[in-house]
LUMKEPA-136746 format. One record per atom (N, C-alpha, C, O): x, y, z. Coordinates in nm, 3 decimals, padded with zeros to 5 digits, m for minus. Example, Ala and Ser with C-alpha at 12.3 -4.5 7.8 and 13.67 -1.06 7.14 Angstrom:
<roros>
<X:01.319 Y:m00.569 Z:00.780>
<X:01.230 Y:m00.450 Z:00.780>
<X:01.320 Y:m00.330 Z:00.780>
<X:01.424 Y:m00.332 Z:00.846>
<X:01.285 Y:m00.225 Z:00.708>
<X:01.367 Y:m00.106 Z:00.714>
<X:01.290 Y:00.003 Z:00.787>
<X:01.341 Y:00.114 Z:00.804>
</roros>
This chain:
<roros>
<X:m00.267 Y:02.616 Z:m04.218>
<X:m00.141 Y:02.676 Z:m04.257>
<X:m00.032 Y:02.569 Z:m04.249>
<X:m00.007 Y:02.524 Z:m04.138>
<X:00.028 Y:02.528 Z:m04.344>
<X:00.131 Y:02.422 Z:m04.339>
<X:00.259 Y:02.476 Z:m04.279>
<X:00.258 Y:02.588 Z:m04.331>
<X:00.355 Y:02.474 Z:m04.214>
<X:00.437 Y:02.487 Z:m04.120>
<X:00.560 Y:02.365 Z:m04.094>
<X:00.547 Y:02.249 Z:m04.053>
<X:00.690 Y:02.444 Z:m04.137>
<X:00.809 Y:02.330 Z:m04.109>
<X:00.929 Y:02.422 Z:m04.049>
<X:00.977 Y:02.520 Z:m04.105>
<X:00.968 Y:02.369 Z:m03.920>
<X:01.042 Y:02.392 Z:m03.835>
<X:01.190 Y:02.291 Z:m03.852>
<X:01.203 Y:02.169 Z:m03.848>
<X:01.281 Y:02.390 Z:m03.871>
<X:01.436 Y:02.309 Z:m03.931>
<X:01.508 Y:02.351 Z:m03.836>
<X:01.518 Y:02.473 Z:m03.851>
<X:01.581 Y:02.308 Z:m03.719>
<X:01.663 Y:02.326 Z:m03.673>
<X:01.774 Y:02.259 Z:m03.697>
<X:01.774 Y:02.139 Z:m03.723>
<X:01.907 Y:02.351 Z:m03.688>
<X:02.023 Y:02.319 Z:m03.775>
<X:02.141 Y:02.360 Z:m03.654>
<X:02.117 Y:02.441 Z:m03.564>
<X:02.270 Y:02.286 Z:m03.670>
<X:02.349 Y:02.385 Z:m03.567>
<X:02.401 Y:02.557 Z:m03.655>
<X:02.403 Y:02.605 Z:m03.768>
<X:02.431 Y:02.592 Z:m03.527>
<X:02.433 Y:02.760 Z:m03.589>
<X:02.545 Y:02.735 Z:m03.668>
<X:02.619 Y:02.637 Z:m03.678>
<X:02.541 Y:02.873 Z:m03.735>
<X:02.664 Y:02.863 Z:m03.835>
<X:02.704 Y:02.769 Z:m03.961>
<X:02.798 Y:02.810 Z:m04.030>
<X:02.634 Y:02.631 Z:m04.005>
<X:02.671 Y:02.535 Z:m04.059>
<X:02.555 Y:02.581 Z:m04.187>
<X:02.544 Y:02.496 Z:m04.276>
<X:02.493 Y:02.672 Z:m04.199>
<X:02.425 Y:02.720 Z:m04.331>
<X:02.453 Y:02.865 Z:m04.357>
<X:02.474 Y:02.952 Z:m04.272>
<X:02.447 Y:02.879 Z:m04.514>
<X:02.504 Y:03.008 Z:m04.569>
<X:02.342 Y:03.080 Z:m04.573>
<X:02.238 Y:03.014 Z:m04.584>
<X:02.348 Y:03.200 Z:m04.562>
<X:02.222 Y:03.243 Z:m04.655>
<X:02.112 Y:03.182 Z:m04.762>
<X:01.992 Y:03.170 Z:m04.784>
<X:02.246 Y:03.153 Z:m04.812>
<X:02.171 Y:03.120 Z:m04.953>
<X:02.138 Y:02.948 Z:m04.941>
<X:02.098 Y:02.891 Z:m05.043>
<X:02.153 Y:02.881 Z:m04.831>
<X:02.131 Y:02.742 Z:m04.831>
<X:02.019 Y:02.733 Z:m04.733>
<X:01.941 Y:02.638 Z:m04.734>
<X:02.007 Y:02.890 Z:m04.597>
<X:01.867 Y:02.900 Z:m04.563>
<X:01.744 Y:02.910 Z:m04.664>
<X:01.636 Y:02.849 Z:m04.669>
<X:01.789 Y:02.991 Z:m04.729>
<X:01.690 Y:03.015 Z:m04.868>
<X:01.618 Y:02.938 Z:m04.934>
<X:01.504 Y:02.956 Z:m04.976>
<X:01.709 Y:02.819 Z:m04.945>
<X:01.661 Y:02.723 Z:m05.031>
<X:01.642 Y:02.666 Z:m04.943>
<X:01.521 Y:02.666 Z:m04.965>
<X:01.651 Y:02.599 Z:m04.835>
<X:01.540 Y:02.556 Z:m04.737>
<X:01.385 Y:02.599 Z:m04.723>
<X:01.285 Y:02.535 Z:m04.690>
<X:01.403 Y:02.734 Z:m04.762>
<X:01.256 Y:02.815 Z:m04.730>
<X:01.195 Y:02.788 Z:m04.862>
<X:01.075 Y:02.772 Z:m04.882>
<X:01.288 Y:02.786 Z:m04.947>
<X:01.191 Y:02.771 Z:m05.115>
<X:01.184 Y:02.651 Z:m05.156>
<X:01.115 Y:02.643 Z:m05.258>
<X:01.227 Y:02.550 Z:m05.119>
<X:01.236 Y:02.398 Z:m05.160>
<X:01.096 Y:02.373 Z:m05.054>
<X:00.984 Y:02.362 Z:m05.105>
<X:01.106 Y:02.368 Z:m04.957>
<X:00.984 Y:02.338 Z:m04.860>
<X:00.874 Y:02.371 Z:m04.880>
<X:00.785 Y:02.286 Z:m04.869>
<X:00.834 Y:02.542 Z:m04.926>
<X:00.745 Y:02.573 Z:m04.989>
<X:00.717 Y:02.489 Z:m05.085>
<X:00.647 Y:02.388 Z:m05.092>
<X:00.777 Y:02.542 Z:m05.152>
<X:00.712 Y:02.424 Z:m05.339>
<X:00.672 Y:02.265 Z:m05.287>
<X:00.593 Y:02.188 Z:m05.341>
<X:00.746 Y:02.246 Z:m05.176>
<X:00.686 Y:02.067 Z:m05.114>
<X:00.535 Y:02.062 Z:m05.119>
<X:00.453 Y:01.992 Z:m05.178>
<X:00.531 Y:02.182 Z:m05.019>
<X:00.392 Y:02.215 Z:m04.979>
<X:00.274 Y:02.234 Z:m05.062>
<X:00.159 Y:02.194 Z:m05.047>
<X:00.344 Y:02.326 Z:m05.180>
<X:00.243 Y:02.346 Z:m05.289>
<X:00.193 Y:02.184 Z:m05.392>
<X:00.089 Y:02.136 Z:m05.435>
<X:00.322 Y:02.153 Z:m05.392>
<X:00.301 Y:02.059 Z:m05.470>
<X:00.183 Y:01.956 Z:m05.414>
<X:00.092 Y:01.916 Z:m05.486>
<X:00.197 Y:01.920 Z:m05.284>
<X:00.112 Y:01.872 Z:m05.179>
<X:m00.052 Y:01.894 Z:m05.179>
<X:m00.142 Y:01.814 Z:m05.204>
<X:m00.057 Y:02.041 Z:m05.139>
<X:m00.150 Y:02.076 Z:m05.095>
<X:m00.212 Y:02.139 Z:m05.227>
<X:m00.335 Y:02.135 Z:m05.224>
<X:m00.164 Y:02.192 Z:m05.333>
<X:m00.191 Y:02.325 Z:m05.409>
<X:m00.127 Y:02.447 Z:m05.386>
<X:m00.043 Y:02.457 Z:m05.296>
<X:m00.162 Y:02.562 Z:m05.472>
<X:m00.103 Y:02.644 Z:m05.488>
<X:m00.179 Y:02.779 Z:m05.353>
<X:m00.142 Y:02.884 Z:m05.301>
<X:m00.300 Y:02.685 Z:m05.351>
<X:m00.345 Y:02.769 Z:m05.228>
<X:m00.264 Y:02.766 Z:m05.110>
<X:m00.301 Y:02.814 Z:m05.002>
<X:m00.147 Y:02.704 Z:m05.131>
<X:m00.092 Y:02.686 Z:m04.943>
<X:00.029 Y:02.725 Z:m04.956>
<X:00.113 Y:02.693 Z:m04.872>
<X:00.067 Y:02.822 Z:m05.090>
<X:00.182 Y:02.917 Z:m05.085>
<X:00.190 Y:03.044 Z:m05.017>
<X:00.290 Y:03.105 Z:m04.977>
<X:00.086 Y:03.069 Z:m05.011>
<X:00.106 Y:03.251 Z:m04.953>
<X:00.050 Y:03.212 Z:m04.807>
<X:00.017 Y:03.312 Z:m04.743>
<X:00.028 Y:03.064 Z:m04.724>
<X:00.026 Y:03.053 Z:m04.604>
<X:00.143 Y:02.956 Z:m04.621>
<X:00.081 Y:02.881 Z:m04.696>
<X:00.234 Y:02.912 Z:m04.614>
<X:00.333 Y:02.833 Z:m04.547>
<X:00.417 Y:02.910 Z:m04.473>
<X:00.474 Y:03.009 Z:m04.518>
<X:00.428 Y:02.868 Z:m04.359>
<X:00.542 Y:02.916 Z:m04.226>
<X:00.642 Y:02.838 Z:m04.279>
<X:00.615 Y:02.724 Z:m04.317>
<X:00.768 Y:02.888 Z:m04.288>
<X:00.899 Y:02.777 Z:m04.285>
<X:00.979 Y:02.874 Z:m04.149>
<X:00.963 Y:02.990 Z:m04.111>
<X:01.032 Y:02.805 Z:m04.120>
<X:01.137 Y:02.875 Z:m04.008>
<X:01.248 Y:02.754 Z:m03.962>
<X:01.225 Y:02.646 Z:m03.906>
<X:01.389 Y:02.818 Z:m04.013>
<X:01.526 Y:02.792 Z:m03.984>
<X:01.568 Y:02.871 Z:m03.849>
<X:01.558 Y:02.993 Z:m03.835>
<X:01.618 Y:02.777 Z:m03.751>
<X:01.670 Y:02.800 Z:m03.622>
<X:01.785 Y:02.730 Z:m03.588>
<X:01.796 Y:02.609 Z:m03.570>
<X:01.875 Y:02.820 Z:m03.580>
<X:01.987 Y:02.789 Z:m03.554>
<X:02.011 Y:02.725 Z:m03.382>
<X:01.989 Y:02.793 Z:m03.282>
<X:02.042 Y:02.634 Z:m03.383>
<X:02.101 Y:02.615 Z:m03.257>
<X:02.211 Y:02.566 Z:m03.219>
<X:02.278 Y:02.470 Z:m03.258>
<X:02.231 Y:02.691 Z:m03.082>
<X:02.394 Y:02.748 Z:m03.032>
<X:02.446 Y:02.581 Z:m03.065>
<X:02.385 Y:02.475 Z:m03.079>
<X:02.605 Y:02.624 Z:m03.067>
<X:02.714 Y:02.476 Z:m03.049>
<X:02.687 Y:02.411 Z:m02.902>
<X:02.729 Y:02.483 Z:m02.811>
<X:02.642 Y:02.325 Z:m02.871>
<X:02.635 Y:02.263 Z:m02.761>
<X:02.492 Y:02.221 Z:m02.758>
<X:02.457 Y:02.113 Z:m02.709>
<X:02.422 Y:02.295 Z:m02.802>
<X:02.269 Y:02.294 Z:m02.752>
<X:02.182 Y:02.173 Z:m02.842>
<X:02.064 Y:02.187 Z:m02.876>
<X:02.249 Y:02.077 Z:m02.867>
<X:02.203 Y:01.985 Z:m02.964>
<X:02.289 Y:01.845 Z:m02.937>
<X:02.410 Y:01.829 Z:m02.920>
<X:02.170 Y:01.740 Z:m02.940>
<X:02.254 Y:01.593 Z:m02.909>
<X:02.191 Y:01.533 Z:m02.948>
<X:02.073 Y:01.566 Z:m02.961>
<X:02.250 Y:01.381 Z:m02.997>
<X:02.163 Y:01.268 Z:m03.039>
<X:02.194 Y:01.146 Z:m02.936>
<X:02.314 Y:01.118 Z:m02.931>
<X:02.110 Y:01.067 Z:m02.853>
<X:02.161 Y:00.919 Z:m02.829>
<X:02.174 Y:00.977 Z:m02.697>
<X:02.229 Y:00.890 Z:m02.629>
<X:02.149 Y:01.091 Z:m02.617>
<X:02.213 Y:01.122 Z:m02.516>
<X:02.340 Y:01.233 Z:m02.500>
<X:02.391 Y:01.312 Z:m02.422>
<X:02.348 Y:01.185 Z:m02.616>
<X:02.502 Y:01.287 Z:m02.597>
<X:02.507 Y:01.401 Z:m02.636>
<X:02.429 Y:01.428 Z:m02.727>
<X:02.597 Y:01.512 Z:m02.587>
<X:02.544 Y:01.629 Z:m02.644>
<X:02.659 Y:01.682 Z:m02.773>
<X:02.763 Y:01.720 Z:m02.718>
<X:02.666 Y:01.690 Z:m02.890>
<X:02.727 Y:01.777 Z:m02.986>
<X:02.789 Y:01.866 Z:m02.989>
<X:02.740 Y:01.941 Z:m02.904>
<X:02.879 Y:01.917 Z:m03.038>
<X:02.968 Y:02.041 Z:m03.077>
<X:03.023 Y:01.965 Z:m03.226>
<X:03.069 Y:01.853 Z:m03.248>
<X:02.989 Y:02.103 Z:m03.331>
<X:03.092 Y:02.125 Z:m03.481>
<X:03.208 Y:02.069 Z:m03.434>
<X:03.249 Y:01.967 Z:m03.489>
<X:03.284 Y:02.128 Z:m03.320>
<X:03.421 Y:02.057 Z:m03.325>
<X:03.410 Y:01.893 Z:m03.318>
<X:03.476 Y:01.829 Z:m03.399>
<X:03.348 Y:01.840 Z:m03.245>
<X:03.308 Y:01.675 Z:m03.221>
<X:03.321 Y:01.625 Z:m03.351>
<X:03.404 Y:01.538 Z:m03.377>
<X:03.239 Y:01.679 Z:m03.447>
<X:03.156 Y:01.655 Z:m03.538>
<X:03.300 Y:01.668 Z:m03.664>
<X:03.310 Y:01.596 Z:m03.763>
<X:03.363 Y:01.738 Z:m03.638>
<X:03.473 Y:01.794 Z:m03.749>
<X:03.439 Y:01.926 Z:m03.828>
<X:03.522 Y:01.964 Z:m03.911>
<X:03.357 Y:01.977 Z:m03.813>
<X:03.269 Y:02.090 Z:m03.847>
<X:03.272 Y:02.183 Z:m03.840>
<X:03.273 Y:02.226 Z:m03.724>
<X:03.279 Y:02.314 Z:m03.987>
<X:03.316 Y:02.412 Z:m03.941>
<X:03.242 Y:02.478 Z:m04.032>
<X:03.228 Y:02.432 Z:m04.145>
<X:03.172 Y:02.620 Z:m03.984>
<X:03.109 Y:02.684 Z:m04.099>
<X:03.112 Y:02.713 Z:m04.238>
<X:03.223 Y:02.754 Z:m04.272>
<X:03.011 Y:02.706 Z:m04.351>
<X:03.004 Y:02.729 Z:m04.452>
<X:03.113 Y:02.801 Z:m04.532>
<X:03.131 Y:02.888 Z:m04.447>
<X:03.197 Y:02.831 Z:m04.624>
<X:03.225 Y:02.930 Z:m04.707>
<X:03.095 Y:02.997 Z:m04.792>
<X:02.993 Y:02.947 Z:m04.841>
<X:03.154 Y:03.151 Z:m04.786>
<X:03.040 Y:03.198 Z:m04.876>
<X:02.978 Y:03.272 Z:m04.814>
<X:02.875 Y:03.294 Z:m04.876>
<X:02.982 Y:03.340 Z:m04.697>
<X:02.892 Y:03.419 Z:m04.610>
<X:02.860 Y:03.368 Z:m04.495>
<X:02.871 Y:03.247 Z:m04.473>
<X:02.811 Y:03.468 Z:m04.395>
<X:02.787 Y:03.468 Z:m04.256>
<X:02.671 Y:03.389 Z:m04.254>
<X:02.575 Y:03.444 Z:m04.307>
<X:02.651 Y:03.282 Z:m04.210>
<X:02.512 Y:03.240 Z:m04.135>
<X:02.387 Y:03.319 Z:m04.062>
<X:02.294 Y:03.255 Z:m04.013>
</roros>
């Protein structure tokens, strides 16, 4: 079962940009593997809380970052 795990900070994707995470990745997969590894691909988008994410040591916040949720709908 091919399987891709995206963690993102919360809030910084619309619906419709999870979506296409889930459908762009798929088709990766297919293209990859075949068409047999469409109706098994896991994708899963996980948001994680403001704080709960760092690079280099350090830990992150949207505000750090200048960052502020999507227009266009709730995350």
């Amino acid at each position: 079962m091919p399987f891709a795990n995206f963690k993102v900070p919360e809030k910084t994707l619309t619906p419709r940009q999870k979506e296409e995470i889930v459908t762009r990745t798929t088709e990766l997969y297919v293209e990859i593997y075949g068409e047999r590894a469409r109706s098994t691909t896991l994708v899963l988008v996980e948001e994680v809380a403001d704080g709960g994410w760092g690079v280099g040591g350090d830990v992150l916040t949207l505000a750090a970052l200048g960052g502020a949720a999507p227009a266009g709908g709730d995350a």
